[in-house]
C-alpha positions as CSV (number, residue, x, y, z in Angstrom):
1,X,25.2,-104.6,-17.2
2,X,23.1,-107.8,-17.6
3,X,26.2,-110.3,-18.3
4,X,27.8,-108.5,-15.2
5,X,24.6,-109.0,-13.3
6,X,24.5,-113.1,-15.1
7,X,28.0,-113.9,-14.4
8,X,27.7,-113.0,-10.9
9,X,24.8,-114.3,-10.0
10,X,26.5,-117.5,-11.6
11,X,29.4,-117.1,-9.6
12,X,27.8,-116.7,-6.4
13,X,25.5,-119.9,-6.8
14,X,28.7,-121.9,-7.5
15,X,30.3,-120.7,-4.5
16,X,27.3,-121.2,-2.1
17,X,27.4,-124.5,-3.8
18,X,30.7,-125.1,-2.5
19,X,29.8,-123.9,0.9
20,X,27.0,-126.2,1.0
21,X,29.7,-129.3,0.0
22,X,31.2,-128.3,3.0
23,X,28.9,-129.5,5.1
24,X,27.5,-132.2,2.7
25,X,30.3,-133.6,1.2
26,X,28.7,-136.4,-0.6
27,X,26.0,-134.1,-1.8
28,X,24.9,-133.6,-5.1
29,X,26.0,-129.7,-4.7
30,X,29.4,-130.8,-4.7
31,X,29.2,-133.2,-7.6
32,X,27.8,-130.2,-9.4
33,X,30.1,-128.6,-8.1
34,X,32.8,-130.6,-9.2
35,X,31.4,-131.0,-12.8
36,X,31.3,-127.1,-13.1
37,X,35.2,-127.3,-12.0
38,X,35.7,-129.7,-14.9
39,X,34.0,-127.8,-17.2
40,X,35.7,-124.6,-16.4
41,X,39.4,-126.4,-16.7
42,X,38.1,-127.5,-20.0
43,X,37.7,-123.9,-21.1
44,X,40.5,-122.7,-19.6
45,X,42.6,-125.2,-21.8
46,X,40.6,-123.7,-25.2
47,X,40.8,-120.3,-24.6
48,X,44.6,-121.0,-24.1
49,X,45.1,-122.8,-27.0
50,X,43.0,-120.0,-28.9
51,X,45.1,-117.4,-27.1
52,X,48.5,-118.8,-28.4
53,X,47.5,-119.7,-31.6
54,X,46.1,-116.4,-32.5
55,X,49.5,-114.7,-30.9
56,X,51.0,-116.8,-33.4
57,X,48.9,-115.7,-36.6
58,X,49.5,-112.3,-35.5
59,X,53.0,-112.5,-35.2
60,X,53.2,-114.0,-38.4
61,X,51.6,-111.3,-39.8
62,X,53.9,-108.9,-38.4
63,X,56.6,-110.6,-39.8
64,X,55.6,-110.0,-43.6
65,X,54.3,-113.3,-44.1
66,X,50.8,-112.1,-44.5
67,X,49.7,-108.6,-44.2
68,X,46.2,-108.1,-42.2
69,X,43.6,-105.8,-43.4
70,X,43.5,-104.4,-40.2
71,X,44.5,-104.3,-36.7
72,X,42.3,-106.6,-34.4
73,X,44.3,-109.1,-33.3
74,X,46.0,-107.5,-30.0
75,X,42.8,-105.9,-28.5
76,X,41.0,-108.8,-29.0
77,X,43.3,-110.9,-27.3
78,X,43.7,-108.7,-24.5
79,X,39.7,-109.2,-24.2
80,X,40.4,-112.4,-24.4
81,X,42.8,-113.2,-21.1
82,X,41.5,-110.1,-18.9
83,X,44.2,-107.6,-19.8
84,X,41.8,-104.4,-20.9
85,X,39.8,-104.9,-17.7
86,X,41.0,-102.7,-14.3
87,X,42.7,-104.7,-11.5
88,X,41.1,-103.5,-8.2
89,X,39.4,-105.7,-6.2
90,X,39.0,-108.6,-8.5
91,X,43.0,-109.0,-8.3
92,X,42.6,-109.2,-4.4
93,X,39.6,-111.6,-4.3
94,X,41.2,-114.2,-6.4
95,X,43.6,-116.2,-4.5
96,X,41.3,-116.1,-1.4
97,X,38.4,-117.6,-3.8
98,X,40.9,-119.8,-5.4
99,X,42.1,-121.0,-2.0
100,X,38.2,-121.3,-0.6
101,X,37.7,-123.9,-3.7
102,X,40.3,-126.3,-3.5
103,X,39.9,-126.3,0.5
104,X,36.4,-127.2,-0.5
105,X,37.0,-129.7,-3.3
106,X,39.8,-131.3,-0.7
107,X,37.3,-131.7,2.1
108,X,34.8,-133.5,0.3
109,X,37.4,-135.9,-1.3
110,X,37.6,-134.2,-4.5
111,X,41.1,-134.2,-5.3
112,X,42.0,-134.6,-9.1
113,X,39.4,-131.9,-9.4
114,X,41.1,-129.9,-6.9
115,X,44.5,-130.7,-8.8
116,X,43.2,-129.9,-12.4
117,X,41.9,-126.7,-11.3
118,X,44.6,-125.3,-9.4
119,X,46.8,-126.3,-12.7
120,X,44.9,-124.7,-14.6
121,X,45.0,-121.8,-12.8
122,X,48.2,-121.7,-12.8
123,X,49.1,-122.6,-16.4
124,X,46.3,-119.9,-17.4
125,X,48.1,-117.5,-14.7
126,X,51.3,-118.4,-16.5
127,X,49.8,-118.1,-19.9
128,X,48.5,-114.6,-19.0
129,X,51.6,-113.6,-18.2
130,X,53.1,-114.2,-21.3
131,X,50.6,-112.8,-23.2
132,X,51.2,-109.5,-21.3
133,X,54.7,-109.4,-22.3
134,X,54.5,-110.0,-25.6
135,X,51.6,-107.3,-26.0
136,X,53.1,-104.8,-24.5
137,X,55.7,-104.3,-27.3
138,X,53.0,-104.2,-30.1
139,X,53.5,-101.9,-32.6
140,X,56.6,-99.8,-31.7
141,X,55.9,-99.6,-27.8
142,X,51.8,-98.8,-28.6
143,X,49.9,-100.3,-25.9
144,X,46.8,-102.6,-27.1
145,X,45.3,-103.0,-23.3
146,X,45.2,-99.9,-20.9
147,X,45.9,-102.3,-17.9
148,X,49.0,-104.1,-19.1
């Protein structure tokens, strides 16, 4: 309850942050802003990476190559992109949060942030996706996330 409680206190800060750039777009709000943007794209792009290559150790072990001890791999990468986690409103809120922070970034002249994050939104979107698809055949039709 108290990383819930963190991450959204987090989240709402950054987005009243962006509300303030709104109306002071050369304020140091938006530069923090901005820099929090950064940052996030920058994870994105690791947890990506970390999301492919563990596919790829766990497919390898599926194959024979290497035979795990046990079976970890697929819930924990469902963890790892969102896929064990309910939809509901969070799938809703999304695109109009998403949209509400690259009209910000735009306004105050930001716009390679604005271009980096909506990428990698969309490659991690994309990526996502994938990872779905390729989980939801894991071990003879067995489904590793409830949501997927």
């Amino acid at each position: 309850m108290k990383n819930k409680m963190s991450g959204w206190v987090i989240h709402v800060l950054f987005l009243s942050a962006l509300a303030w750039g709104i109306f002071h777009p050369q304020s140091v709000a938006m530069s923090a802003a901005a820099c929090w943007v950064f940052f996030m794209a920058f994870v994105t792009a690791a947890i990506m990476a970390v999301g492919i290559f563990s596919y790829a150790v766990y497919a390898f072990c599926e194959k024979g190559i290497v035979k795990p001890g046990r079976e970890e791999m697929p819930p924990l990468l469902c963890k790892l992109f969102g896929l064990d986690k309910p939809s509901g409103l969070r799938k809703v809120l999304w695109p109009v949060e998403a949209a509400f922070i690259i009209t910000a970034l735009l306004y105050s002249g930001w716009f390679v942030t604005a271009v980096i994050y909506l990428l990698s939104i969309a490659t991690f979107r994309i990526v996502r996706g994938v990872m779905k698809g390729l989980l939801k055949d894991w071990r003879d039709g067995v489904e590793p996330c409830p949501a997927a």
